[in-house]
N, C-alpha and C positions, 0 to 999 in steps of 0.2 A: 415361517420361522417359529422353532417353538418359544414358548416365556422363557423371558433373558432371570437371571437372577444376579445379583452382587457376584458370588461366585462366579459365573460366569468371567465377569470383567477382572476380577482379583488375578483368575489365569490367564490374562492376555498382556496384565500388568506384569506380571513375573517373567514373560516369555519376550517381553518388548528389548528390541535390539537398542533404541534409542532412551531406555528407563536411565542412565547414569546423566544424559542431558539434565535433567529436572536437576540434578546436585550444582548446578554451576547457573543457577538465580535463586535468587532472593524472595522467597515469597511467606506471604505472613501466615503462619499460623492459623491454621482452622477456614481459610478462606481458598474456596476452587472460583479461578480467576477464568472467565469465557470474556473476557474484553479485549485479547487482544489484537482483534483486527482494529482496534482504537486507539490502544495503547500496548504496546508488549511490556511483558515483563523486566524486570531489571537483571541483567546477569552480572553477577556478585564483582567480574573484574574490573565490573567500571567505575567504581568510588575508586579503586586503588588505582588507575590509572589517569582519572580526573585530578586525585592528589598528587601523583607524584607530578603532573602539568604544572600545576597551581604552585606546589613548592620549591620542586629543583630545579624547573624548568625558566618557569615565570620567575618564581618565588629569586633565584638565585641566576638563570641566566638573563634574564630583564630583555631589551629588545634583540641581546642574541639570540633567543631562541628562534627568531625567524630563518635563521640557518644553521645555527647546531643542532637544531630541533626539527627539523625541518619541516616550520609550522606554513611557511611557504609553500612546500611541495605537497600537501597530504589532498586538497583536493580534487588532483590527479593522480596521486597515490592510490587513495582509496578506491574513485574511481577503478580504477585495475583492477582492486581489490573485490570492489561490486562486481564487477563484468560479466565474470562468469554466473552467475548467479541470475540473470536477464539474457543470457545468451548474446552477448554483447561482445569485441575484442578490444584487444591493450590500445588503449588510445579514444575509445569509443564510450566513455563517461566519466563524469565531473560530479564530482560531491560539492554543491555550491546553490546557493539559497536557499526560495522555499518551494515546493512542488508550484504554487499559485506565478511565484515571478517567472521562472523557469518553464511553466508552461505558455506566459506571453509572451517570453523571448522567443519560443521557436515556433509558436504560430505566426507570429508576425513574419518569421523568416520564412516558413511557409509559402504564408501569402505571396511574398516576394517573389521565390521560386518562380509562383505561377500567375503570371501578371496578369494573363486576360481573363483567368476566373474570378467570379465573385463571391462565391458560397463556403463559408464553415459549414459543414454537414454532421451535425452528433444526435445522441437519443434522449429522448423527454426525461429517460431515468436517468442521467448523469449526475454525478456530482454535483451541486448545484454554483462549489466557484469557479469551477471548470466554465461554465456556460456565463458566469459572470464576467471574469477575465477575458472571454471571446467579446462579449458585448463591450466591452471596456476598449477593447484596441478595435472595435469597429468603429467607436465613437473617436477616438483618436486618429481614424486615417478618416473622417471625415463623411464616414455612410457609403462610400461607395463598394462596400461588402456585407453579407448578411448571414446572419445565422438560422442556418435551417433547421431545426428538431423535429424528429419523427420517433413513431413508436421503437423500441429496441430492434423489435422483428422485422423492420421495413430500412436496415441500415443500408442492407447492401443492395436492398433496390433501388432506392434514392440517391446513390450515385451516377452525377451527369457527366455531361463536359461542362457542365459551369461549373461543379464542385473543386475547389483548388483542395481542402485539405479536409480528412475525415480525422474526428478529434473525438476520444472515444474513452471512457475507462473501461478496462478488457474488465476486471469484475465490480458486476455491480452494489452498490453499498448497502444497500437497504436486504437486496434477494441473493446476493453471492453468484446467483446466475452470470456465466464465463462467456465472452463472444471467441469467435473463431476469429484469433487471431489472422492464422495464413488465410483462410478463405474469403474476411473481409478486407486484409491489404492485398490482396491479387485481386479483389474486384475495383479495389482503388486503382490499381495501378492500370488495369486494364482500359479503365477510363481517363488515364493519365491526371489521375490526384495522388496527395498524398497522404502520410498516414500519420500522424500524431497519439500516440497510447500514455494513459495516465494509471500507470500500474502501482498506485498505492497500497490496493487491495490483494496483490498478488506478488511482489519480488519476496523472498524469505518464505511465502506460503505455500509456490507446488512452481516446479522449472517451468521456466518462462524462457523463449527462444526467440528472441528479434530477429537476429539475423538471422537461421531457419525460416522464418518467416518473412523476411526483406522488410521492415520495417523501417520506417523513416526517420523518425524521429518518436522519445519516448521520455515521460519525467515520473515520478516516484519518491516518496517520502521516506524515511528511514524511522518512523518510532512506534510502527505496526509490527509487523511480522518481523523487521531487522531488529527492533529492541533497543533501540540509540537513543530513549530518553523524550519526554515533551515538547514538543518543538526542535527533535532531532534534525539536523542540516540536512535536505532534499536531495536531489540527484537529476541530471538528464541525461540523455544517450544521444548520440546525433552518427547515425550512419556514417561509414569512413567515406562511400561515395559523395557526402551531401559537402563535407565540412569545408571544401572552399568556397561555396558558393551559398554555404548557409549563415544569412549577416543577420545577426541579432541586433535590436536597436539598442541596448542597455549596456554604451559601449563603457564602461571604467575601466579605469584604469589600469589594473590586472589581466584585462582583455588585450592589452596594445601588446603588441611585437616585441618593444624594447620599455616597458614600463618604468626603471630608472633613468630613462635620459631624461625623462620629463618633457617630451618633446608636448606644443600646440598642441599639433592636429593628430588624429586617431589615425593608429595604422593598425589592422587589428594581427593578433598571432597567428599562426599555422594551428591549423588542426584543432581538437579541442580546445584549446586554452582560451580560442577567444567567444566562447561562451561564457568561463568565467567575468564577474563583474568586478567585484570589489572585494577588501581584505576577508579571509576567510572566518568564520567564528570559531578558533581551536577547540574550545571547550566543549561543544558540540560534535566538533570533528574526532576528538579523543575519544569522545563517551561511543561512537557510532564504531571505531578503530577497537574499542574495546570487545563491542559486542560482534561483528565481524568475527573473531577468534571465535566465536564456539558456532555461530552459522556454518563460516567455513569449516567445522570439523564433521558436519553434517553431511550426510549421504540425503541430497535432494527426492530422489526417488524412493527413498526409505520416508520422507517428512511425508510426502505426498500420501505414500500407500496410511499409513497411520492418521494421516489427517481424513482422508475417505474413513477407515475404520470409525474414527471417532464420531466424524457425521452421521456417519449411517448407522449406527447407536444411538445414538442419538433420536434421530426423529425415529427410530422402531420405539423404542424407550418412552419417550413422548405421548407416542399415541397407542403402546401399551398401558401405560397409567396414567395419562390426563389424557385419553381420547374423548373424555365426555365432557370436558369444559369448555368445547368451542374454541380454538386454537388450531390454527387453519394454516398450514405449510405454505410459505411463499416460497420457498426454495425449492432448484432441480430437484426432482429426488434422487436422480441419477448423477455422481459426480465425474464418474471416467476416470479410470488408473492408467489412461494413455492420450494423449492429445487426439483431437480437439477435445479440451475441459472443459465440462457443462456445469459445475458449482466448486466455488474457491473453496475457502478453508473455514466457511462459516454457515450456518443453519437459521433462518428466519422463520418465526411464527407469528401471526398474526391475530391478536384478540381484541375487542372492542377495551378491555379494561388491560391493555397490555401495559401503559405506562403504571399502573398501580401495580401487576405482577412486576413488573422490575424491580423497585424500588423496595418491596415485598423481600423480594429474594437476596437483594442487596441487603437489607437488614440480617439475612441469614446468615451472611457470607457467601450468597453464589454472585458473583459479579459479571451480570450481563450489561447490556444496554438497549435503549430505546429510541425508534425512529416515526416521524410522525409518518402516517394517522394512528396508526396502530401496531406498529412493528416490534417484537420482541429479539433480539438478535444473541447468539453466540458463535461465539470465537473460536477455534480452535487452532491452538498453537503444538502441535505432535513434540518438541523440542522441554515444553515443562508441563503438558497437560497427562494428567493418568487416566484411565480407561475406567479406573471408580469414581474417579473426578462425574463423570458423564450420570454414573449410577447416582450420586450423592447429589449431585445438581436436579435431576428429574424429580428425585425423593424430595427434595426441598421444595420443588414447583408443585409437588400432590399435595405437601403439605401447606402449603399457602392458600391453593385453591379449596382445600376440604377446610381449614378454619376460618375462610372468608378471612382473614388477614387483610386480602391486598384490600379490601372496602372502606378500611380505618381513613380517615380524611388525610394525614399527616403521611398516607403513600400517593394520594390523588393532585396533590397540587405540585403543579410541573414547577422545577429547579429552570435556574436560567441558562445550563449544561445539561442536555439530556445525554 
């Protein structure tokens, strides 16, 4: 590749099919935002649709909004909403608590499934509450199940017939590195397990196909790549095959069949609904509904192609001008413009003095993040990031590293949010 220049990127900015995205969020001034596989950005429609909840809704229908509003119905609504977006169908996901609670409900159901296995099967690099929540409901049925972790690259061999359920995030957090989805749920199933996927890092960032890939069961957060706010309301999916025979323990009340009669005992619903637990958080639910509108106006395979663009800019960018500072690619370098995806929608670098580069550039305005030991991480969102975004961020990382900046004490002492 010959040397990129700003020009360069300035003509890729002007030819971008997706440039009018960026006018519908909110972004501050003078700051190129690479964090949102963390946090997404704010799209402009969601204060005015949070207020008008808050005022006309709340404000003036008081507890009728639960049916004029149909604040009831939205997370099944949305759900739908999401669907297609995970390659999921109508009836086949719930906008309802948090990726963590939502991933114990359906492991547990899992397990159930499969009675005479023992083993949660997932990789050393998981999420780390993913593997906590396993440990947590192992200790609650009592030890008689265990979690096995192996390397990322030995998932699909370490499936037995003791494995009941493979519990996995398709991309990984720290290296963005993609697993094969269809090829490790056909090795589960071939061994008769099942498959559990925690695609935080990936719905809203490049088309995701469960059912394509027969996927079993799958949960996902909404305030990365969907842009629904901190603490955005989560999401789960549960196969149309699985849902009468897939019992969640977290039975509340909004999970029963006939929820006002008030009856005793638990009967739970048909079909999705009785995943749901308990009343829904509208405010969330709104902000998630808001930002939905401009996702769904997106051409997925357009996000996709742009978001590779933007990577792979990236690390050339990178290690055309900071190749000599010791900054060391954890990421595929190959992303794939056609499934199986070998790297999400984000780029990892690795430096011994990486947490002070961050906090370095953060001072500049380039807003990345940092993971331990040494991970320097950016985002890429194709929907409000520009292609000089990527120029003006690497210029900022030369310029850090050539004034010894990050060395200042005042970037070295870690926050208690990295």
């Amino acid at each position: 590749m010959s040397r990129l220049t700003r020009a360069d990127l300035e003509r890729l900015d002007a030819g971008d099919p997706l440039a009018p995205f960026r006018d519908r969020f909110a972004l501050p001034e003078g700051v190129v935002y690479l964090d949102g596989n963390s946090l997404g950005a704010m799209p402009k429609g969601v204060p005015e649709r949070v207020h008008a909840m808050l005022t006309r809704e709340w404000g003036e229908h008081l507890i009728g909004g639960w049916l004029k509003d149909g604040w009831m119905a939205k997370p099944l609504e949305l759900g739908d909403r999401l669907a297609p977006l995970v390659g999921a169908g109508p009836g086949e996901v719930a906008v309802v608590d948090t990726t963590s609670i939502n991933l114990f409900k359906l492991l547990s159901a899992a397990l159930a499934m499969r009675p005479g296995r023992r083993v949660i099967l997932s990789n050393a690099e998981n999420f780390p509450t993913d593997l906590y929540m396993a440990q947590g409901l192992i200790a609650q049925l009592g030890g008689r199940h265990a979690l096995r972790v192996v390397p990322e690259d030995e998932v699909a061999r370490a499936i037995d017939d003791d494995t009941a359920v493979v519990m996995l995030t398709e991309t990984n957090f720290k290296t963005g590195a993609v697993f094969d989805m269809a090829d490790v749920t056909a090795a589960a199933h071939a061994a008769g397990a099942l498959t559990l996927w925690d695609l935080a890092h990936s719905a809203g960032a490049f088309p995701v196909d469960l059912n394509g890939c027969r996927a079993d069961f799958a949960v996902g957060c909404s305030y990365k790549y969907l842009n629904a706010g901190p603490g955005g309301p989560a999401w789960l999916f549960v196969a149309a095959r699985h849902q009468e025979v897939a019992h969640q323990p977290l039975t509340g009340w909004l999970g029963h069949a006939s929820p006002f009669d008030f009856a005793l005992e638990y009967r739970p619903a048909e079909g999705i609904r009785r995943q749901v637990c308990s009343s829904p958080g509208v405010l969330g639910l709104v902000a998630l509904e808001a930002a939905l509108d401009v996702t769904l106006d997106a051409d997925m395979t357009a996000v996709r192609r742009k978001s590779v663009a933007l990577g792979d800019l990236f690390i050339a960018l990178v290690e055309q001008e900071c190749g000599d500072a010791g900054a060391r690619l954890i990421s595929p370098r190959e992303a794939g413009l056609s499934p199986p995806w070998r790297r999400g929608s984000q780029v990892s670098f690795a430096h011994p003095d990486g947490y002070a580069i961050v906090q370095a550039l953060i001072a500049r305005g380039v807003v990345g993040d940092f993971r331990d030991p040494d991970v320097m991480r950016f985002g890429f969102a194709p929907l409000y990031q520009r292609y000089t975004d990527v120029w003006d961020a690497v210029a900022a990382m030369r310029a850090v590293l050539d004034s010894g900046e990050h060395r200042a004490e005042r970037y070295r002492v870690r926050a208690s949010v990295t």
